[in-house]
C-alpha positions in Angstrom: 0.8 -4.1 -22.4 3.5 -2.3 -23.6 6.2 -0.7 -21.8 8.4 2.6 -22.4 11.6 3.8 -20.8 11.1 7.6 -21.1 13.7 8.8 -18.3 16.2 6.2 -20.1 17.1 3.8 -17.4 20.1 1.8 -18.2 19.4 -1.9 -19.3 19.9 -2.9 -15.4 17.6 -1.2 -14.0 15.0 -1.1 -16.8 14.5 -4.9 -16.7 14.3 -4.9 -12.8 11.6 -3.0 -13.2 9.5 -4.1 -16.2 9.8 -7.5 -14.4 6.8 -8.8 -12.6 7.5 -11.9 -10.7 3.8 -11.4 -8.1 2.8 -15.4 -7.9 -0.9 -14.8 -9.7 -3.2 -17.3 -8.9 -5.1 -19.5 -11.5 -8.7 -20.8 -10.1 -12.3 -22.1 -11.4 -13.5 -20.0 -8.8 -13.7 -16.0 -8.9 -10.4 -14.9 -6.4 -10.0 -12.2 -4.2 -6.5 -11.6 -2.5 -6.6 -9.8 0.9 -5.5 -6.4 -1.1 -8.3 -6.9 -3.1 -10.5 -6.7 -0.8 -9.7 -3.6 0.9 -10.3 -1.8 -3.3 -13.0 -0.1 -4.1 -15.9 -1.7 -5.2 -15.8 -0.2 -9.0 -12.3 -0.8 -9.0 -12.5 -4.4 -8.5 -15.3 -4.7 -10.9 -14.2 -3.4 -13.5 -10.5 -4.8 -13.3 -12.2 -8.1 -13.3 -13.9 -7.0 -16.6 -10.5 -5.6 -18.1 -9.1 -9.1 -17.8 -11.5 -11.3 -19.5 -12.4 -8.6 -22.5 -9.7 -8.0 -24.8 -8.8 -4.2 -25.4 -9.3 -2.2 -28.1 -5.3 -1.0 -28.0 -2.1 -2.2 -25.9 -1.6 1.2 -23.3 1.7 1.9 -22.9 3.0 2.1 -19.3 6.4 4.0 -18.4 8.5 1.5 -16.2 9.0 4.7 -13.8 5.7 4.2 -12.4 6.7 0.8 -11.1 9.8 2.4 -8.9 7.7 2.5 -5.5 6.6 -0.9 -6.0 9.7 -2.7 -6.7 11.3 -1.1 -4.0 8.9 -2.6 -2.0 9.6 -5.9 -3.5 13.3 -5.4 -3.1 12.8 -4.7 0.4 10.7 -7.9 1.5 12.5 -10.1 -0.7 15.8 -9.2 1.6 13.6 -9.9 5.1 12.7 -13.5 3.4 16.2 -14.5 2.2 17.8 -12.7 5.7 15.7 -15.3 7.6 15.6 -18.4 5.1 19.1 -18.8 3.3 20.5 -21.0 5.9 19.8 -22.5 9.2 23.3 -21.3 10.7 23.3 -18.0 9.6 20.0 -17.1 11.3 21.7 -18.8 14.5 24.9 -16.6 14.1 23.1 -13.9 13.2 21.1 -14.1 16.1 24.1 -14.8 19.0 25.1 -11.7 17.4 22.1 -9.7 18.1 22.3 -11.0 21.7 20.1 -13.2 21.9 20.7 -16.2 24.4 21.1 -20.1 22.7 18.3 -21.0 25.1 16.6 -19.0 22.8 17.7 -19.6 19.7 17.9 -22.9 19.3 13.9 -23.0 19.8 13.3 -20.9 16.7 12.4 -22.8 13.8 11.7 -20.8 10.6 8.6 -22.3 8.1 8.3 -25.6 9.9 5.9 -28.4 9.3 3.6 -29.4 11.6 5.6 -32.3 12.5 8.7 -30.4 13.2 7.0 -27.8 15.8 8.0 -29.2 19.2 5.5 -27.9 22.1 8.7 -25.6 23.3 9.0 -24.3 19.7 9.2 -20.3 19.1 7.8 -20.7 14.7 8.9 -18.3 12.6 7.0 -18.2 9.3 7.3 -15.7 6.0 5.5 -15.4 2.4 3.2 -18.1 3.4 0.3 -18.0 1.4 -3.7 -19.3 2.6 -6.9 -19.5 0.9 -10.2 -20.1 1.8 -13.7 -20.7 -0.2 -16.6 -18.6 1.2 -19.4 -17.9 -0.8 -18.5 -19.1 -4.4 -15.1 -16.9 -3.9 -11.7 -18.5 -3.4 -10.0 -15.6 -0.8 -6.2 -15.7 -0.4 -3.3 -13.4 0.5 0.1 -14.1 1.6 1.5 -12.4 5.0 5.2 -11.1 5.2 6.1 -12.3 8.4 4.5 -14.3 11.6 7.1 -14.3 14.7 5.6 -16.6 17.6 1.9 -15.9 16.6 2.3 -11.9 16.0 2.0 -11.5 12.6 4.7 -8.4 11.0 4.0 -6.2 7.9 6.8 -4.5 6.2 5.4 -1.2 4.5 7.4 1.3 2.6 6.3 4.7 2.8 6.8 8.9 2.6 7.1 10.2 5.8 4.0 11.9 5.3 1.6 9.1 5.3 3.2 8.1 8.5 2.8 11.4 10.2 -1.1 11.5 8.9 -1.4 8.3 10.0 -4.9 7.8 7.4 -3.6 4.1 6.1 -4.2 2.5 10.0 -7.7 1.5 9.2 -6.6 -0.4 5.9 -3.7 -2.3 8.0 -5.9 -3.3 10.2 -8.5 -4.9 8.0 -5.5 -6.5 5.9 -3.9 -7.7 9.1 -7.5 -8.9 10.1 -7.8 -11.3 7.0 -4.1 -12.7 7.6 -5.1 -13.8 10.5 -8.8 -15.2 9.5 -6.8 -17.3 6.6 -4.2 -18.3 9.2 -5.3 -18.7 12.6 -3.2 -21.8 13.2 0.0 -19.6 12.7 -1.3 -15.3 13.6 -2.9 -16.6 17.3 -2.2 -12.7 18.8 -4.4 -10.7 18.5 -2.4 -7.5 17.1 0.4 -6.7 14.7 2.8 -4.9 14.0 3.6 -2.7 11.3 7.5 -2.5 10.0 7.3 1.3 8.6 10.5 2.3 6.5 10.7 5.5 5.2 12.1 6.2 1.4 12.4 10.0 2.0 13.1 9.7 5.8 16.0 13.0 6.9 18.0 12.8 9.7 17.8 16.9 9.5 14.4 16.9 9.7 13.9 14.5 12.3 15.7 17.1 14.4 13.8 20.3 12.8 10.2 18.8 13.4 10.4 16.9 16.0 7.4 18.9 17.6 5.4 18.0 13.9 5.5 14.3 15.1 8.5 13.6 12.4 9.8 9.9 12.9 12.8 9.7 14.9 14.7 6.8 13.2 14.4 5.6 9.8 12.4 2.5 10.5 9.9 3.3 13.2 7.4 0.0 14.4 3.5 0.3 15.4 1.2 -2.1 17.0 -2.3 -2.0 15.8 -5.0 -3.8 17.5 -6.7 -6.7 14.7 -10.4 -7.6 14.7 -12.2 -10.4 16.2 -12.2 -13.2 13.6 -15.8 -13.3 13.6 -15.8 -9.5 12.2 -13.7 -10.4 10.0 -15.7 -13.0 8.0 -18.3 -11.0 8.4 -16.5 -8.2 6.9 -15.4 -10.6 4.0 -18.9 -11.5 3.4 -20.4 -8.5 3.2 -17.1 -7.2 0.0 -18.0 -10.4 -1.5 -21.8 -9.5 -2.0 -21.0 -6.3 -2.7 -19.1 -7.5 -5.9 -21.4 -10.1 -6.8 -24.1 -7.5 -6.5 -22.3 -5.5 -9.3 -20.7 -8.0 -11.7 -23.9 -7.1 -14.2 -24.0 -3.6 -13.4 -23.5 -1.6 -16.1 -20.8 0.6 -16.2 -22.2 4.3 -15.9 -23.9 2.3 -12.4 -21.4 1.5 -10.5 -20.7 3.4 -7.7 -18.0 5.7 -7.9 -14.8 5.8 -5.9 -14.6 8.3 -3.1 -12.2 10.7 -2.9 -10.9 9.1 -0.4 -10.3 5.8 -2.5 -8.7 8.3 -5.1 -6.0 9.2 -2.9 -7.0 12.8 -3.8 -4.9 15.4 -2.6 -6.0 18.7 -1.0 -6.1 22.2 -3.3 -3.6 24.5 -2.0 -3.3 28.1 -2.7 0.3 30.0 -2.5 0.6 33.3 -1.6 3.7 35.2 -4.6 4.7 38.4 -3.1 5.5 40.0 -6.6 3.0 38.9 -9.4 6.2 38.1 -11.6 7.3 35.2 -8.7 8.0 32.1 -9.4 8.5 30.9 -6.0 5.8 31.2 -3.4 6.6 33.4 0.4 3.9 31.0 1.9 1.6 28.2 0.9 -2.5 27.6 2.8 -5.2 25.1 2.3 -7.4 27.3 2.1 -8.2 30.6 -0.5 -9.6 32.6 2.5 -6.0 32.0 4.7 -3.7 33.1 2.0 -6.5 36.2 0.5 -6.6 36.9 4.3 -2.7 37.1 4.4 -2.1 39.0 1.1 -4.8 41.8 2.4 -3.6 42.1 6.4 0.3 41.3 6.0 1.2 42.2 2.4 -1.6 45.3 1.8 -3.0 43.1 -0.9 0.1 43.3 -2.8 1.3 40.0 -5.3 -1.2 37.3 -5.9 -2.7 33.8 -4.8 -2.5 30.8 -7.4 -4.8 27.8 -7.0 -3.3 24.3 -6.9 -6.0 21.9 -7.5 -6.6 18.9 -6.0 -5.1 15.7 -7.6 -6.1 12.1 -8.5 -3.6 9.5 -8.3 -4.9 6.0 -8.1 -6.7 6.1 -11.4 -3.0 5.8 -13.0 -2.7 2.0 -11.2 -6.0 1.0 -11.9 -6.7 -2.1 -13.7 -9.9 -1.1 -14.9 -8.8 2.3 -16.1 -9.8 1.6 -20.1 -13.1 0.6 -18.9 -13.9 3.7 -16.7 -15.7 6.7 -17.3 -15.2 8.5 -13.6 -12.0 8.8 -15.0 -12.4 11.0 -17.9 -13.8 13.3 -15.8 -10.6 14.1 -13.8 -9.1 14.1 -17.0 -10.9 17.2 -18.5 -10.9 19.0 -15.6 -6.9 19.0 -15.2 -7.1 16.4 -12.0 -5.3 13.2 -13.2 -2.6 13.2 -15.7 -1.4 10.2 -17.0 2.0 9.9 -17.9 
C-alpha cells in the first residue's frame, strides 16, 4: 500500500498517522476479532481474500482518512498509560479525586491471579482473550474492566450519539468481551465512555430540547446478552463465513445500506435560482416542492442531494468488490 499526503501535513503529524501500531494476530487457524464479527458478511469475505491474493496494483491511500481513527487511538492509549504508569500516581491521583484510602488501597490494576486478594477491587485494560470454536480462533481486546463492569471508550460526532443507531453493535461487542472474559467482565452491562470530537458548548445550550449532550463526555449503560446468546450468536457469523469462503464473488450477498453507513438524500429549498446557499433543507422532495409552492409561490428551486456511501472507502476487500462499482457510477461513493 502506498500512502499520499495531499492536504500536506507537516512531517509530525504525517508519520503519526501513516503509523499503524494495531497488534495483528498471526494463527494456523482462520481469526476473527470481536470487530470482525459485527462486519458484514461480504465484507469479511472478501477482506480475507484481499490478504492472501496479491493485487494487481499498490492503491494509494491519503493519510487524512486515518484522522478519526488515530484519534481514537490517541485517546485510549492516554486511559491505559493514566492508569498503568505507576502504582503511586494512580493512588495520588485517586486521593485527589476523593476517593477514601479504604478504597484505594484495594485497587489493583492488571493483577495476576495470585495477587487478587478476596477483598480486591481489579482493574484491568487492553487485555486481550481468544477462544477456538468451530475451526476459528475468536479474540478481541476490551478497553477497560473496573470491578467486573466492563468500559468502552468510543469517539464520536454528536450526531451518532443523538441517533443513537450504534447501541445494537455495542451491545453485541460488549457481549463477546465478556463471553472471552468471563473471569474478569462478571456484570452483566457496560458502559459506554462517549467523547465527542465536534461537541459545542453553544449548542448544548441551543438544542437542548433536540436531545444535544450536555457535557463533552456523556456515559451510557447498555444491558449485555446472556453468554449463552452470545456463543450462539458467534456460531451462527462463523457459519455464515464458512458458508461463503467458496462463493464466488458476484454471490455474495450484498451489504445493506445499513452496513454502508448510507446517508439519507436531502433536498434544499434556494429561494432565487442563482443561490448558492439554501433558505431551508427536507428529507424529503414532497416537503421542500410542498414548501416552494405554499410559502414561496413556487418561486427558486429544489436541488437533490443524494444519498452517500461511506464504508466502502475502509473496506479491505474494496479491489475485490463489484457492489462497489455500482455506487461509483451512479455518483454515491467517491474515493479520495
Amino acid at each position: 500500500m502506498i500512502y499520499t499526503n495531499n492536504d500536506k501535513y507537516d512531517l509530525s503529524i504525517a508519520v503519526w498517522l501513516a503509523s499503524d501500531d494495531y497488534d495483528h494476530q498471526q494463527f494456523d487457524k482462520p481469526y476473527l476479532s470481536a470487530t470482525e464479527l459485527l462486519q458484514p458478511t461480504r465484507m469479511m469475505v472478501l477482506k480475507q481474500r484481499a490478504r492472501i491474493q496479491p493485487a494487481a496494483k499498490q492503491n494509494a491511500v491519503d493519510i487524512s482518512q486515518f484522522i478519526p481513527s488515530r484519534l481514537g487511538t490517541a485517546i485510549h492509549s492516554g486511559v491505559e498509560v493514566a492508569w498503568t504508569k505507576s502504582t503511586a500516581g494512580v493512588k495520588y491521583t485517586l486521593k485527589l479525586l476523593g476517593y477514601p484510602k479504604s478504597v484505594i488501597d484495594r485497587i489493583v490494576v492488571n493483577p495476576t491471579e495470585e495477587e487478587l486478594q478476596p477483598n480486591s477491587l481489579p482493574v484491568y485494560l487492553e487485555q486481550r482473550a481468544y477462544r477456538e470454536i468451530n475451526g476459528y480462533i475468536i479474540g478481541g481486546k476490551f478497553d477497560f474492566v473496573g470491578n467486573g463492569t466492563l468500559e468502552d471508550v468510543k469517539t464520536m460526532g454528536v450526531w451518532g450519539f443523538i441517533k443513537g443507531d450504534k447501541d445494537d453493535n455495542y451491545i453485541k461487542q460488549g457481549s463477546i468481551y465478556r463471553w472471552l472474559n468471563p473471569d474478569k467482565i462478571t456484570n452483566d452491562y457496560m458502559r459506554i465512555q462517549q467523547i465527542f470530537t465536534d461537541w459545542s458548548k453553544l449548542d448544548a445550550t441551543k438544542f437542548v430540547n433536540k436531545g444535544y449532550p450536555q457535557s463533552r463526555i456523556v456515559s451510557k449503560q447498555l444491558k449485555l446478552m446472556p453468554i449463552e446468546e452470545t456463543e450462539r450468536w458467534v456460531r451462527k457469523r462463523i457459519v455464515e463465513v464458512k458458508q461463503c469462503t467458496d462463493t464466488p464473488e458476484p454471490e455474495l450477498p450484498l451489504c445493506s445500506m445499513e452496513d454502508l453507513w448510507q446517508s439519507d438524500p436531502q433536498y434544499k429549498y434556494y429561494s432565487k435560482p442563482d443561490a448558492k446557499r439554501a433558505t431551508r433543507v427536507f428529507d424529503s422532495a414532497g416537503a421542500a416542492y410542498a414548501y416552494m409552492a405554499d410559502k414561496c409561490k413556487g418561486k427558486g428551486r429544489v436541488e437533490e442531494i443524494p444519498a452517500t456511501v461511506k464504508r466502502c472507502a475502509y473496506c479491505g476487500g474494496y479491489d475485490l468488490c463489484t457492489q462497489k462499482d455500482t455506487y461509483l457510477e451512479a455518483g454515491m461513493l467517491q474515493i479520495v
